[in-house]
C-alpha positions in Angstrom: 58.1 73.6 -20.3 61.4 74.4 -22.3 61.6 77.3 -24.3 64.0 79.5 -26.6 64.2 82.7 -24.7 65.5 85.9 -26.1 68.0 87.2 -23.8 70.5 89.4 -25.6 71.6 90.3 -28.9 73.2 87.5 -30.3 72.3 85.5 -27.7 69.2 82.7 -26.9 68.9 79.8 -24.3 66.8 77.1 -23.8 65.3 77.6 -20.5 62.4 76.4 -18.5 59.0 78.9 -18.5 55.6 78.2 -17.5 53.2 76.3 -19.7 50.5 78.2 -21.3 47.4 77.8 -20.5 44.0 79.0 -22.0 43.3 82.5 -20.7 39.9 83.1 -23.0 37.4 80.8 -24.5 38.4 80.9 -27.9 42.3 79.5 -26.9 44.1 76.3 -27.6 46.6 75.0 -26.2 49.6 73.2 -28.8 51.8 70.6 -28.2 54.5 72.0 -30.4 55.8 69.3 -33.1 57.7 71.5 -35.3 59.1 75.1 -35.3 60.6 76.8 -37.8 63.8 79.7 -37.6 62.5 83.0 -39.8 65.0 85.7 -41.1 62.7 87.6 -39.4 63.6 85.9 -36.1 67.4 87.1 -37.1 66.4 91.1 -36.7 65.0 90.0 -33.7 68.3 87.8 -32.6 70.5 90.6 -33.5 68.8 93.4 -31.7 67.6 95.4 -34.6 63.3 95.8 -34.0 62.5 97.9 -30.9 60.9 96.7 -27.7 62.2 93.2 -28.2 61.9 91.9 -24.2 64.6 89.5 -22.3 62.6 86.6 -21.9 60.8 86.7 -24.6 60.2 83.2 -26.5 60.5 83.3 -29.9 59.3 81.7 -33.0 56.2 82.3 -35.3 56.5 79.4 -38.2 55.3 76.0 -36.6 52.2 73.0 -36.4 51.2 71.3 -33.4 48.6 69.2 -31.7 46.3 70.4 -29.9 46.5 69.6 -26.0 43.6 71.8 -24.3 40.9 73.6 -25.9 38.6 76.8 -24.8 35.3 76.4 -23.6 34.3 78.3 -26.7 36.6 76.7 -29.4 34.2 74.4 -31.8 36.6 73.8 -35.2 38.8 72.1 -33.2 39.4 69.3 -30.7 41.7 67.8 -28.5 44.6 65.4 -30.6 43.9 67.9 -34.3 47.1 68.6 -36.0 47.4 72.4 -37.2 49.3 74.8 -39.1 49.3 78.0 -37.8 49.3 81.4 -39.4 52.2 83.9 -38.1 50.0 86.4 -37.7 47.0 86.2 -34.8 43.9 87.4 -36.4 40.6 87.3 -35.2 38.4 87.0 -38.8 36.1 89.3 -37.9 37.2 93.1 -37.7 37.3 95.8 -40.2 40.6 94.5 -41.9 40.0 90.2 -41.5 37.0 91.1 -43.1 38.7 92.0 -45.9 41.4 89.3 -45.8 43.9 91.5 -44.7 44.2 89.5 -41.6 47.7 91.2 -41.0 46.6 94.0 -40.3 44.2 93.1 -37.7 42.8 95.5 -35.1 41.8 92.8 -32.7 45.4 91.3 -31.9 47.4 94.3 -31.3 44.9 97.3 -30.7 48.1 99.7 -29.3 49.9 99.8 -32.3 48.3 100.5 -35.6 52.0 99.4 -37.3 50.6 95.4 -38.0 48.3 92.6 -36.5 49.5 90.4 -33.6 52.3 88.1 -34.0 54.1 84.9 -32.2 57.2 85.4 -31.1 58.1 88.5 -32.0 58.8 92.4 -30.7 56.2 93.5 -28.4 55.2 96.4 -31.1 53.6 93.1 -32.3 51.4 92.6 -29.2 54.3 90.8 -27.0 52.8 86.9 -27.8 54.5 84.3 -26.7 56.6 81.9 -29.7 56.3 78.3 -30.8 59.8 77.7 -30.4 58.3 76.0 -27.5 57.0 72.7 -26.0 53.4 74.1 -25.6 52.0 77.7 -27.2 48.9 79.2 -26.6 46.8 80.0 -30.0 44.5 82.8 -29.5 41.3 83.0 -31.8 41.7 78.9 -32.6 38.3 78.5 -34.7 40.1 81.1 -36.9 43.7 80.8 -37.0 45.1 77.2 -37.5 44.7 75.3 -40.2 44.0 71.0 -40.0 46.7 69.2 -41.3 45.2 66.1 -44.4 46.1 62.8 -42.9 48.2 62.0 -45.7 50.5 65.2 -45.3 53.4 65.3 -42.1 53.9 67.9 -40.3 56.5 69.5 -42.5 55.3 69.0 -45.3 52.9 72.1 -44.7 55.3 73.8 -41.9 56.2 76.8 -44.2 52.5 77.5 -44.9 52.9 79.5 -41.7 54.9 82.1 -43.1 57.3 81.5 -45.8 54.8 80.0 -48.6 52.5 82.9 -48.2 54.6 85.3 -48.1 56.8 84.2 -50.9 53.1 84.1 -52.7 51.7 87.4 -52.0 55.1 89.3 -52.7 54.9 87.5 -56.7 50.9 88.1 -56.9 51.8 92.2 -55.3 54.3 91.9 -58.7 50.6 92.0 -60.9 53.0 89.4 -63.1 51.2 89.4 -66.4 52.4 86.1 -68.8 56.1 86.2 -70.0 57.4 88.8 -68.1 60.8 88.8 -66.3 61.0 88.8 -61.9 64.2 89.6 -60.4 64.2 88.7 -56.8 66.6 90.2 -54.3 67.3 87.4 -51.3 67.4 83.8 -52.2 66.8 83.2 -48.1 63.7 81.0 -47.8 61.2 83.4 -48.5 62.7 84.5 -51.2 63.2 81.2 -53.1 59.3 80.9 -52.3 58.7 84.0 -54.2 60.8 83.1 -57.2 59.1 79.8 -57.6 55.7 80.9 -57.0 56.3 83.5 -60.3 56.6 81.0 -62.7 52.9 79.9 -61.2 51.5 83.4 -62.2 52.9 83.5 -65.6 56.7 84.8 -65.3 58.7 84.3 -68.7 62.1 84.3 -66.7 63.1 84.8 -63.1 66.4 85.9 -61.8 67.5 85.4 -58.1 70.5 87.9 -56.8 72.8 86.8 -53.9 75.8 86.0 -52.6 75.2 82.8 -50.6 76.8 79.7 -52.6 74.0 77.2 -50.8 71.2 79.8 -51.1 72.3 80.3 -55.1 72.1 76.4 -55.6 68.3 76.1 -54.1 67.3 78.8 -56.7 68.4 77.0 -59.4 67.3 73.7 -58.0 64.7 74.2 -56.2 62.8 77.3 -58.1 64.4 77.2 -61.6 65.8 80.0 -61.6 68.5 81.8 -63.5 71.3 83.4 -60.6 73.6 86.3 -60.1 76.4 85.9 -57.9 76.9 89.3 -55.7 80.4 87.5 -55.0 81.6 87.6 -58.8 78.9 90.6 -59.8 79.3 93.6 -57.6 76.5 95.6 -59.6 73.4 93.5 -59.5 71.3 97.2 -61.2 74.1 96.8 -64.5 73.8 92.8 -64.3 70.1 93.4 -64.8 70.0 95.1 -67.2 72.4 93.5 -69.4 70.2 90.7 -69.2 67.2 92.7 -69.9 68.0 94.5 -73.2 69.0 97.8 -71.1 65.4 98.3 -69.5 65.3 96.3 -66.5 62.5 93.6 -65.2 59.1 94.0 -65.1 59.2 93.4 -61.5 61.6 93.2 -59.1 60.8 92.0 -55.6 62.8 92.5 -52.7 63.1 89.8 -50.2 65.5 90.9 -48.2 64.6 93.7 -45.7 66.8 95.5 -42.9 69.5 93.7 -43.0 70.8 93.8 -46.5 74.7 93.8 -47.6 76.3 95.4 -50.3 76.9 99.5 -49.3 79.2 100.4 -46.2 77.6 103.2 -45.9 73.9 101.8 -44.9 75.3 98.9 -43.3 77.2 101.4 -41.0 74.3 103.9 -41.2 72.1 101.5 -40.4 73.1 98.1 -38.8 75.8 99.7 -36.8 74.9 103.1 -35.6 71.3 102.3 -35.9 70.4 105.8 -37.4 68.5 104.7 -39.5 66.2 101.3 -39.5 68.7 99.1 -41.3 70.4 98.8 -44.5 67.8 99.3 -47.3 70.1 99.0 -49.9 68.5 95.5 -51.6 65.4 98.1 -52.1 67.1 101.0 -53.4 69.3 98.2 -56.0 65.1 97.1 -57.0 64.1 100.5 -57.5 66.7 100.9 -59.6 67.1 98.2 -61.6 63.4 97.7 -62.7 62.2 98.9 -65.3 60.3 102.4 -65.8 56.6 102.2 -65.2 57.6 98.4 -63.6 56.5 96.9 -60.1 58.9 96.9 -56.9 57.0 94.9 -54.6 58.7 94.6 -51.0 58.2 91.6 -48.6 61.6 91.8 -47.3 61.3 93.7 -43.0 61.9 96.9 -42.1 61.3 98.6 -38.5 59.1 101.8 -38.6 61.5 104.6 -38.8 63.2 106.6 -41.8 65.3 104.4 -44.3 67.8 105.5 -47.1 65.3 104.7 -50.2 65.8 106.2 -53.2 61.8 107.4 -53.4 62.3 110.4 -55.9 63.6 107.7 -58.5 60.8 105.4 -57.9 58.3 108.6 -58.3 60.4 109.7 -61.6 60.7 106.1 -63.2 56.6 105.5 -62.7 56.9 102.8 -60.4 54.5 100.8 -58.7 55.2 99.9 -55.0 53.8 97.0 -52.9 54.7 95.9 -50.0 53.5 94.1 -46.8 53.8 91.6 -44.0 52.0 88.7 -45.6 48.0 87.8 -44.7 48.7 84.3 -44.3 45.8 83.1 -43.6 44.4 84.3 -46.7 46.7 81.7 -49.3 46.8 78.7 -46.8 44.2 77.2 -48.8 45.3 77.8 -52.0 48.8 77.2 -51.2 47.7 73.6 -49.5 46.1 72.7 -52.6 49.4 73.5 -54.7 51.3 71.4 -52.3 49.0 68.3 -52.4 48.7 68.5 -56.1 53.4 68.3 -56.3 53.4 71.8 -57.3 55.0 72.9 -54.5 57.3 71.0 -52.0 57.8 73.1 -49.0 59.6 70.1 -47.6 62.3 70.5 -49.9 63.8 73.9 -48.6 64.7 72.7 -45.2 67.9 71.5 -45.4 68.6 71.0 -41.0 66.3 70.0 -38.6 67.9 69.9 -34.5 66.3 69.3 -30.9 64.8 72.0 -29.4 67.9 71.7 -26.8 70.1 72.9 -29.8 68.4 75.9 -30.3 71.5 78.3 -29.9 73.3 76.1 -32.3 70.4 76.1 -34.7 70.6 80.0 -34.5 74.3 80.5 -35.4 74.2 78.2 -38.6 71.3 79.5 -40.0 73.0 83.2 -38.8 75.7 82.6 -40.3 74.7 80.2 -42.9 77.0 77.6 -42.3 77.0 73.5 -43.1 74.7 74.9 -46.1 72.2 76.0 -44.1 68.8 77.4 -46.1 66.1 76.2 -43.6 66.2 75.4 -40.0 63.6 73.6 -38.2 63.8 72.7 -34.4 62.0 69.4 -32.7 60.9 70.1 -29.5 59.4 67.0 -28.8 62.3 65.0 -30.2 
């Protein structure tokens, strides 16, 4: 099969790889119809999370039909479209029992960091991407999720990561009705985020970047009110002008390892790797909330020591949450939202290429070029 394989810093090819097959009863086999490029994918592309392997495939954000099933798969059958979560959970351990299917202690029992995950660092459990012709799905009566016959493909995509992720870092905000969200990153997931907290009762929402396209989908596409990093080089003061001096409620940071805006993380951090990126979006949240407010992180961050202003967040009151989303867990909810208009998933991807353009696909949405907010590659196209 063809497949986008990791095999440098900067750099991915399509090349050929053996097809998957099913290696324990409870596999599928997809026929990849859609796959989606993450930021998260970025850290990976640029070399930033540890134990990211040449040859890797990438690519956790994608629906499929399925080709070949276990001997012990019963949910699904041969020719089902699916969804699939990001993270590989097997829905019965201590944690899936729970919901907290991203932390999982089936998928990825040598590292006690998160659950498994497609297409990612091998601290993940080192499974294989969708960005694929074919994936293997482990733990299929769990995992995927049928896609309604009157919904395509991408219309439910982003319920593999983005939707959920975008949900669970507004509901970690504990919004209560009229309060004000600032959200640092209007990238896909954060867009997600700012619409989903007018769903839980936000009074106003602010999104902070510097990205003209990415500034334009939060006003469009999440209604909400923008600060330009390009024109505003103080997002904490621009906060809390607009917020009579005290800062948001909540502030959620969407961003991660890879932020811009202080030469000294950036070198600190993206360039001499001392540290595990540039944690600067988190230390302008902490900041710029309010005292006794909510910082609630969903942007990435690799396992060692960051620069984050915790004395200030201990001093000011704050609440933190933070997390890889538990996708599974919102699927559901989140299909129901999209059925019913309320959310249109579709409406962030803005480019769609052949699987053969995958390096391509990778440098615009790098470098967010040609407007580029959401990139999905075809591989059967």
């Amino acid at each position: 099969m063809r497949a986008v394989v990791y095999e440098a810093p900067y750099r991915v090819r399509v090349r050929e790889k053996p097809a998957p097959a099913i290696e324990h009863p409870d596999d599928v086999v997809l026929k990849v119809t859609r796959a989606a490029i993450c930021g998260s994918d970025l850290h990976l592309f640029h070399g930033l999370i540890p134990d990211t392997r040449v040859g890797t495939t990438f690519g956790h954000e994608f629906t499929g039909t399925v080709e070949e099933t276990g001997p012990g798969v019963r949910a699904l059958r041969r020719g089902d479209r699916v969804v699939v979560p990001f993270n590989i959970a097997c829905g019965t351990c201590f944690f899936c029992a729970r919901g907290l299917t991203a932390d999982c202690e089936s998928t990825n029992p040598s590292n006690e960091l998160a659950s498994g995950v497609y297409g990612c660092s091998h601290t993940t459990g080192g499974y294989e991407g969708g960005q694929a012709e074919y994936v293997r799905v482990p733990f299929a009566d769990f995992g995927p999720m049928k896609i309604p016959d009157d919904l395509e493909d991408e219309d439910v995509l982003l319920l593999s990561d983005v939707l959920p992720t975008g949900y669970q870092a507004a509901e970690m905000g504990g919004i209560q009705e009229g309060e004000t969200v600032a959200v640092f990153g209007c990238g896909p997931v954060g867009l997600a985020a700012a619409r989903c907290a007018w769903h839980l009762g936000a009074g106003k929402v602010l999104a902070i970047d510097r990205v003209e396209a990415r500034l334009r989908m939060a006003e469009r596409w999440a209604g909400a009110e923008t600060i330009d990093l390009r024109k505003s080089g103080d997002p904490v003061a621009a906060l809390k002008d607009l917020t009579r001096g005290r800062g948001p409620d909540v502030c959620i940071d969407a961003v991660g390892l890879e932020a811009s805006g202080s030469a000294f993380q950036t070198i600190a951090g993206r360039k001499l790797k001392l540290v595990a990126g540039s944690a600067i979006a988190l230390s302008w949240a902490i900041h710029a909330v309010r005292k006794g407010g909510t910082v609630s992180i969903v942007g990435v961050y690799g396992p060692p020591a960051n620069l984050v202003p915790i004395g200030v967040a201990m001093n000011k009151g704050l609440t933190l949450r933070m997390g890889q989303a538990s996708a599974k867990r919102y699927m559901p909810h989140l299909l129901a939202h999209v059925r019913e208009g309320l959310l249109d998933p579709r409406g962030l991807i803005t480019h769609r290429l052949p699987l053969e353009h995958a390096p391509r696909a990778y440098e615009l949405f790098d470098r967010k070029e040609d407007g580029c907010v959401k990139c999905v590659l075809m591989p059967q196209e």
